[in-house]
N, C-alpha and C positions, 0 to 999 in steps of 0.2 A: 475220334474215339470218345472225348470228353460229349460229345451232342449227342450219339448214342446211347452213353453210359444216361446219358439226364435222363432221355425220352423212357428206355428201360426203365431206370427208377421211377416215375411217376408211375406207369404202368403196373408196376408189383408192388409197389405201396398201398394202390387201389386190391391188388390182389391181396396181398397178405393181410387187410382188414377183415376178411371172412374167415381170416383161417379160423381164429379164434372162438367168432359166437357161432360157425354152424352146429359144433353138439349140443352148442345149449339152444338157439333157436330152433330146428327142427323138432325136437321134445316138446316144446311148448304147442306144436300144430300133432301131437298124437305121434312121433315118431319115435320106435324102437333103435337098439345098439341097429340091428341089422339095415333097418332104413334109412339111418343116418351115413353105414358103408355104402349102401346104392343111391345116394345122393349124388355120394363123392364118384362114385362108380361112373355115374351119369354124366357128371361131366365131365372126365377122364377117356369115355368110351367115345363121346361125339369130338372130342377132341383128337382123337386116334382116327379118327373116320375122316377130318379136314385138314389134320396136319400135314397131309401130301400135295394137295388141293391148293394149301397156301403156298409152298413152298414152292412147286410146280409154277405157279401163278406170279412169283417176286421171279422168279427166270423171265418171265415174258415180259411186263410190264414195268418191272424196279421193284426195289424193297421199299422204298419211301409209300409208294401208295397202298401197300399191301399192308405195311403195318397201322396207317392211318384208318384202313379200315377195319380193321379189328379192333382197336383202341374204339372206333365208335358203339361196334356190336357188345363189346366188353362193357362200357358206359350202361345202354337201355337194360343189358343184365343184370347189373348191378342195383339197379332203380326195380326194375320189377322184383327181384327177393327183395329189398327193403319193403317193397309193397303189400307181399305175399302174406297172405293170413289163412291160406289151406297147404296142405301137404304139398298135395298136385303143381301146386303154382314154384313148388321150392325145386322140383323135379325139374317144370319146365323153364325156368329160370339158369337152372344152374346146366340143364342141355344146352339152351340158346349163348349160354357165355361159352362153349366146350365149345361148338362149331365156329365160335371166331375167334377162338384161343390158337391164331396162329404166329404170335409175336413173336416167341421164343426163340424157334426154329430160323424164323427171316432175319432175326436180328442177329443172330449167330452167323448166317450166313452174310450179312451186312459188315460184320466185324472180320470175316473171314476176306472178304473184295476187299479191306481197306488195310490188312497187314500182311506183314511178309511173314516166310517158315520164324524168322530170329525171332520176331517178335508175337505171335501168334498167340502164344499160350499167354503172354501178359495180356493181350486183348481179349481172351476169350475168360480172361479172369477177370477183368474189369465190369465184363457183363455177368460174372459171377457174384461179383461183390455189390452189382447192382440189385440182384435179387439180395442178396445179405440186406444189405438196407433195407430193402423196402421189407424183409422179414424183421426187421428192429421198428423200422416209425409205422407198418401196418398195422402188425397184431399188438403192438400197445396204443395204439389210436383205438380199434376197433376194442379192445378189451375198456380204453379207457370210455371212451365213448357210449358203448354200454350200459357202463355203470354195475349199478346196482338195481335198476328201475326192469330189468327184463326187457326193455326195448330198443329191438335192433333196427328199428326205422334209417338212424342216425345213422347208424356207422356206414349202412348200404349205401342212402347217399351219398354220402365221403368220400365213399371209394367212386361213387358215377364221377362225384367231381373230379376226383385225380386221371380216369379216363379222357375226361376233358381236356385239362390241361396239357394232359400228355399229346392231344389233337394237334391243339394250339401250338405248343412247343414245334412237336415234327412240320408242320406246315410253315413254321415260321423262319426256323432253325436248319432244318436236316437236312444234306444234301443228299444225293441219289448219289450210291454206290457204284452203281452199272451206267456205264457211258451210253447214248443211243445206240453207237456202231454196235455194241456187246449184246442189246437187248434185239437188235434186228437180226443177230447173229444165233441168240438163244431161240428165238420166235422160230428162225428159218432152219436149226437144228431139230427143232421139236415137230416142224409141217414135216421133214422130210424121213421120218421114221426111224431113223440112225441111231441105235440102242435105245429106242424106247423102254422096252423091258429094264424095268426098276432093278431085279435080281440079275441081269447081267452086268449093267453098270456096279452091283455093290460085290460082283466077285471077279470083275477085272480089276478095282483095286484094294481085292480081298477083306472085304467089311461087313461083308454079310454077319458075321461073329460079331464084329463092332455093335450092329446093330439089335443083338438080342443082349446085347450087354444094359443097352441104354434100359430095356426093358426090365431086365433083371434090375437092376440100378435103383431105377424111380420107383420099382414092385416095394422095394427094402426102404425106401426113406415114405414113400407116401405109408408104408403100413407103420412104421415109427410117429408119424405128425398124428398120423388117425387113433393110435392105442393110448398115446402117452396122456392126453388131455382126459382119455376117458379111466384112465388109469389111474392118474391122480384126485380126479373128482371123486372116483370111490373110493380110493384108500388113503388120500388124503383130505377128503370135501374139498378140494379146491374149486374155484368160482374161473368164470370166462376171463377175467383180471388177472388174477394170477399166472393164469397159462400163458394169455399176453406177455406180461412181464418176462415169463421165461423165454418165450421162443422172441423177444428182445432182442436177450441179452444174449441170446444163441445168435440173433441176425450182427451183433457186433463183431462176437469172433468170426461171421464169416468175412465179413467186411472185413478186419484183419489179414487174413489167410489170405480171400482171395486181393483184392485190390493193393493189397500191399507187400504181402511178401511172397506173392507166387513167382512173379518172374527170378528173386531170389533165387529161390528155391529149384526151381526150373534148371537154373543157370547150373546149380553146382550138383542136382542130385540127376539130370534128365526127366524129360514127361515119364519114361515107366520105370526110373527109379522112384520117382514123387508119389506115382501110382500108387506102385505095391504099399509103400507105407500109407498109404490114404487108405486104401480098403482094405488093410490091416488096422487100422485104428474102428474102422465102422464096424469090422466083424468084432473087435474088444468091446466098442459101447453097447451092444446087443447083445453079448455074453455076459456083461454087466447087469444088465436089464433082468435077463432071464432068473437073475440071484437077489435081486436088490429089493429089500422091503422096507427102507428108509428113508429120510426126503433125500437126505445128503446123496446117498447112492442113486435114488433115482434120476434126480437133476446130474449128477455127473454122468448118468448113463446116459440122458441125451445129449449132454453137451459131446460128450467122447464121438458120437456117434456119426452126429450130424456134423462137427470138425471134421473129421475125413470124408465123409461125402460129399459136402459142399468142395473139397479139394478134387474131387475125382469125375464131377461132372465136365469143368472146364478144359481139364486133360483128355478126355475121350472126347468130348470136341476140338481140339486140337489134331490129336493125334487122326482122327479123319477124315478132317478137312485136307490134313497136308495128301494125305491117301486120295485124293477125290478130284475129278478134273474141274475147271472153275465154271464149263457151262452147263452143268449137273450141281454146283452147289449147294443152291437153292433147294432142289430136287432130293439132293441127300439129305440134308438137313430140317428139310418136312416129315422124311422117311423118319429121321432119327427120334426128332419131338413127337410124332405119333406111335411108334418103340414105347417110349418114354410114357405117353400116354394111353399105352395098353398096359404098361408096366401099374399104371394110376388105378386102373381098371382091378387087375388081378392084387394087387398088393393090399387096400381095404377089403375088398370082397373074402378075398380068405381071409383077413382077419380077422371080420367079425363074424364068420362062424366061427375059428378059431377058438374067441374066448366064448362063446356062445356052448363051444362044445369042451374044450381044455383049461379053460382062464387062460390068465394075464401069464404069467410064466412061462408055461407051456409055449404059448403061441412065440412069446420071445424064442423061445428055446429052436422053435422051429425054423426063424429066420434068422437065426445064425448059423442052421444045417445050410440054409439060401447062399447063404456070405460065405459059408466054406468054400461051395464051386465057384464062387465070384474071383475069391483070393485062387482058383487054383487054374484059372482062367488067365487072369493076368500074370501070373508067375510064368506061366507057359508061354502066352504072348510077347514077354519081356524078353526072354531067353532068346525065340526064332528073332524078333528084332534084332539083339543084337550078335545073332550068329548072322544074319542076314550083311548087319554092316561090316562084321569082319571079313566075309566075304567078297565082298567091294574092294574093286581095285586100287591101288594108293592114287588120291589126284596127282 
């Protein structure tokens, strides 16, 4: 788990460096609120298109090489938007990182082969809290990086290099999850046609819903990363630095949350007791938002926000992995990070009509009508769970 969690960090460290200059860099090549959402759209949408693809592909072959090679395709992306000095080039930049943005999903499933049900949800926090990191030393490197100079030459390659390294590390470090016997076994599962259909494997062990959740999920947290930056810079001038700094000190607490206190938390409250209150605290930080005209109010509304989401990705992985047979894991787990990245797709895209057509408020206002069904989704789900295991005969 510790070799994982590394290779993961380096990986979104590189990522998290763009979160910060893409509204200010694209603006400098002629780009509107609305082109800067189909940017993100962009690579959200090719990422939704390959996320099966990869996941599909670490079943056949291992996770070890499947993530190695995204980590490389992630790298030249990186390099080309530092390079980029037309719109066009930011478009196809940030496509070509979306088609080999299949880390997430493999490495989920990676952490999924190497724990048990007891321990699951701490491992599937660990790679939680590895994105937390890499959202604390990204978007303050790339913010710091920056500067003041308007040029994001710097920060793109930084992130190519932590691609690198993250090469270096898995090649050097990480061992392959899936035994040969398991991968001759998945190969010769997949030649022989045996539930190929993606939607009957996710409604034999009833996840179909799981998986429009993941959607719904990343829809609500990518439209929060995408408004808030553009939010603050009008109403409060903030710079690419500053937002940095925020979404920091935001990647700390998740570090917190997840890597340290989830299995806690886990232990005494259950996955869908932890749930509900996680996407009860996200539906509060977006009710927040929808009110808030201050700094203080507005920094607490993403803080509030993003504390429960970050809690509620690792748990809905969790919880259907345990749902899912181990030679489809791979399989599900592409399904779910491409969910997740259509969720990327539709989450900026209607927001920046949104404020284009309502502002900033408003559109808040609207995705927390979003998070209503979210909270009433998991409420539901919580319940059949556990009428399910009352049910269950005493061992």
């Amino acid at each position: 788990m510790p070799l994982l969690f590394g290779v993961v960090l380096l990986d979104l460290i590189g990522f998290g460096i763009v979160i910060p200059i893409l509204p200010f860099l694209s603006p400098q090549l002629g780009a509107g609120e609305l082109d800067i959402a189909l940017i993100i759209v962009t690579y959200a949408a090719c990422a939704g298109i390959s996320g099966p693809f990869w996941g599909r592909l670490s079943d056949r072959v291992g996770r070890k090489p499947v993530i190695m090679i995204c980590l490389a395709g992630g790298a030249l992306a990186y390099v080309a938007l530092g390079l980029a000095d037309e719109l066009w080039m930011v478009f196809a930049a940030r496509g070509f990182a979306g088609l080999m943005a299949g880390n997430f999903g493999v490495a989920s499933a990676m952490m999924a082969d190497i724990t048990g049900p007891e321990n699951r949800a701490r491992g599937m926090g660990l790679i939680g809290a590895a994105f937390g990191l890499g959202m604390i030393l990204g978007p303050l490197l790339g913010g710091l990086l920056a500067g003041d100079s308007g040029s994001f030459v710097l920060p793109c390659l930084f992130a190519g290099v932590m691609s690198v390294l993250a090469i270096i590390a898995a090649a050097l470090f990480l061992p392959e999850s899936l035994s040969r016997e398991k991968i001759a076994a998945n190969r010769l599962l997949q030649r022989s046609g045996e539930q190929t259909s993606m939607l009957a494997i996710l409604q034999a062990g009833g996840n179909h819903g799981f998986v429009f959740q993941f959607a719904v999920h990343t829809a609500c947290v990518s439209s929060a990363t995408y408004i808030f930056p553009l939010w603050v810079a009008d109403l409060l001038a903030w710079t690419a630095r500053d937002v940095g700094l925020v979404f920091g000190v935001q990647g700390a607490i998740m570090v917190v949350l997840q890597g340290g206190a989830m299995g806690m938390m886990v232990r005494v409250l259950g996955e869908w007791g932890l749930l509900r209150i996680a996407v009860l605290m996200f539906l509060g930080g977006v009710l927040l938002a929808t009110f808030a005209s201050s700094t203080p109010t507005m920094v607490a509304s993403l803080f509030l926000s993003m504390s429960g989401a970050t809690l509620c990705m690792p748990l809905l992985n969790t919880l259907i992995t345990q749902r899912t047979p181990a030679a489809f894991r791979g399989r599900v787990m592409g399904t779910t990070a491409a969910a997740s990245s259509w969720g990327r797709v539709a989450g900026p895209l209607l927001s920046g009509l949104g404020l284009g057509l309502i502002g900033y408020s408003a559109t808040w206002g609207a995705w927390s009508l979003v998070l209503m069904g979210y909270v009433y989704w998991v409420i539901r789900e919580s319940r059949r769970a556990a009428d399910s295991a009352d049910a269950l005969p005493p061992p």
